[in-house]
C-alpha positions in Angstrom: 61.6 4.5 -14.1 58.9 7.3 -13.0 56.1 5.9 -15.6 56.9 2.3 -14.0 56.3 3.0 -10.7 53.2 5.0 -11.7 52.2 2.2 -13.4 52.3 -0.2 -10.6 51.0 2.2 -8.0 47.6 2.7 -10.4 47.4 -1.5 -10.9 47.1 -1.7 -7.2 45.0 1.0 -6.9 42.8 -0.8 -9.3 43.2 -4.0 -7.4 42.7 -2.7 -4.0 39.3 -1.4 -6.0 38.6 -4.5 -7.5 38.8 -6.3 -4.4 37.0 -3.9 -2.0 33.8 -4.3 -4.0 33.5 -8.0 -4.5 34.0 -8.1 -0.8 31.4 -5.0 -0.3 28.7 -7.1 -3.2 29.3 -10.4 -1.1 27.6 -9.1 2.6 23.9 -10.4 3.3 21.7 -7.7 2.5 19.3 -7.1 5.1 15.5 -6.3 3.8 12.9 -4.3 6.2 9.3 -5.9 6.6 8.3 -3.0 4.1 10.4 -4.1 1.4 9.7 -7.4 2.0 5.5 -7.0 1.9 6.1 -4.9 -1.1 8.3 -8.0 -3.2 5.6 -10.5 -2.2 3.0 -7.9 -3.7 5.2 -7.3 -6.6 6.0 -11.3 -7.0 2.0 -12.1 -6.6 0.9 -10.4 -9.4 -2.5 -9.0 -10.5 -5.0 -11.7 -9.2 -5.0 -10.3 -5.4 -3.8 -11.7 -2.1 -2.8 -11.4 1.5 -0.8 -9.2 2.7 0.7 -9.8 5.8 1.8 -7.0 8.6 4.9 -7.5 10.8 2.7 -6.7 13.8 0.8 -10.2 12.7 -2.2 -8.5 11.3 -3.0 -8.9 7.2 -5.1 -7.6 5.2 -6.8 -9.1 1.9 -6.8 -7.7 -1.8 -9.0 -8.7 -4.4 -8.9 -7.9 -8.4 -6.8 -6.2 -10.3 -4.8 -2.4 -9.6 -6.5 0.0 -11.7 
């Protein structure tokens, strides 16, 4: 009778788990205007671009990284 009980307190454990995280992996994630800039960067590849500041100023790189 113990090992039953034990066995159904550690299932909804588990499911109390379970459920906490899809609810935690479904919230908007909010980004900061640093990680954003540095996703476009990342996303525009080698060839150079404009980057653009949150304070409206931007700033223009050519070529590739060395």
């Amino acid at each position: 009778m113990k090992k039953r009980i034990i066995g159904i307190a550690v299932m909804a454990a588990v499911a109390l788990t379970t459920g906490w995280n899809i609810n935690q992996s479904e919230n908007d994630i909010k980004l900061s205007d640093l990680a954003l800039d540095n996703l476009e960067a990342l996303a525009s590849g080698e060839g150079g671009g404009i980057i653009r500041y949150s304070d409206g100023t931007s700033t223009y790189i050519s070529g590739r990284w060395n």
